[in-house]
Residue, then its C-alpha position, 0 to 999 in steps of 0.5 A: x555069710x556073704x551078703x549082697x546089699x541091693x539099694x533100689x534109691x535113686x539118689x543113693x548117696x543122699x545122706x539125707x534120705x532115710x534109704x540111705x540111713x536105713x543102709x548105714x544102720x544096717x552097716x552099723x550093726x552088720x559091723x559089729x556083728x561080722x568086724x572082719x566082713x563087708x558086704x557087697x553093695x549094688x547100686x541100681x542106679x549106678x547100673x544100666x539095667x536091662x529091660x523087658x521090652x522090645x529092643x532089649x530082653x524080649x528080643x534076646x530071649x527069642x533070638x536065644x530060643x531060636x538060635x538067631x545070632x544076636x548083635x554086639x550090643x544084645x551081646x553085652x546086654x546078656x552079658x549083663x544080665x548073667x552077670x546080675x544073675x550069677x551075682x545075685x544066686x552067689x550070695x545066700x543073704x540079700x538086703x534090699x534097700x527102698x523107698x516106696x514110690x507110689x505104694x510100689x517098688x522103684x521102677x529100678x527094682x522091678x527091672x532088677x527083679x525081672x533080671x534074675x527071675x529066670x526060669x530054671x535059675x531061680x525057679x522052674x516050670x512043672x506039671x503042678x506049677x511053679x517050684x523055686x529052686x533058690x532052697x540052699x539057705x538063702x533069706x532076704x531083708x527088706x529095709x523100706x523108707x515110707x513116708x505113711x505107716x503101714x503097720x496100723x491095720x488101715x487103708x495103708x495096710x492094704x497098700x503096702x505092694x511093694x512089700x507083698x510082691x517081694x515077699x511073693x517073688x521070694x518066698x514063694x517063687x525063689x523059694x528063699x528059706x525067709x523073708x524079713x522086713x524092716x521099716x522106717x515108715x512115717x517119715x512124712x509125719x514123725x521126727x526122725x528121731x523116732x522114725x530110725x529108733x523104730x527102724x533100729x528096733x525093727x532091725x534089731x527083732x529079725x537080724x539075728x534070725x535072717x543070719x541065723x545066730 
């Protein structure tokens, strides 16, 4: 199953964030699962990603619409955004790898998701609202670094938007067949040894399903 790893960390080749060991555990286990496969890594922040702003997306789009003729360079900012796009449709298993950055998702990952929920790509208008078009046993793993816990039915619970909107965009617009989590939470408050053996039993519960095995 050809997997695309999304790593939205800033810094993603810190060995000393729990992003980066959340990604080397799941190698680990994709490794000893899958020995003669290797997944695609994207690094967000080693990518100029397109934004929704004026002198950029939004102005594409309308010039696209209306059929004006874009420059060089809104050009090759299309030509980046289809390429995201048909990178990301060729892959049915996707793993997102973040730190939560003010209860939310890294502003890099947001430009990312913008960059692939295009209309009549991965979902499309009706009558009766949106329908996602993402239906050919696609799924998606979420691999969160937080510095509190969110799993304690507390204020924190109610926070979590990073994960809640994700599970939106995929799920229920892409229409991604599921979407699973797993945590390194409490980073800020527990040892490390106990923050990656919760990760690992996280991973651990929901692995075999999001490849269904």
């Amino acid at each position: 199953m050809k997997t695309l790893i999304i790593n939205a960390h800033p810094d993603f080749n810190n060995e000393n964030s729990f992003s980066y060991k959340l990604q080397e555990l799941f190698l680990r286990k994709y490794k000893d699962t899958f020995a003669n496969d290797t997944p695609e890594i994207l690094n967000l922040h080693a990518i100029d990603l397109p934004r929704i702003d004026t002198t950029q997306l939004l102005n594409i789009w309308d010039k696209q619409q209306t059929g004006k003729t874009m420059t060089e360079e809104e050009q090759h900012i299309s030509e980046i955004t289809n390429n995201l796009l048909f990178q990301f449709k060729s892959f049915h298993r996707i793993v997102i790898i973040s730190p939560l950055h003010n209860f939310n998702v890294t502003s890099q990952l947001k430009d990312y998701i913008d960059n692939i929920l295009i209309a009549r790509q991965t979902f499309k208008y009706t009558s009766e609202g949106s329908v996602g078009l993402m239906t050919d046993n696609y799924k998606a793993l979420y691999l969160q670094a937080s510095g509190s816990i969110y799993t304690n039915d507390d204020r924190y619970t109610a926070l979590d938007f990073s994960y809640n909107y994700l599970k939106a965009m995929f799920e229920d617009i892409m229409a991604f067949d599921a979407f699973y989590i797993a945590r390194a939470q409490g980073t800020a408050i527990l040892t490390e040894e106990t923050v990656l053996q919760n990760a690992e039993h996280d991973l651990d519960q929901v692995f075999n399903a999001f490849y269904n095995l």
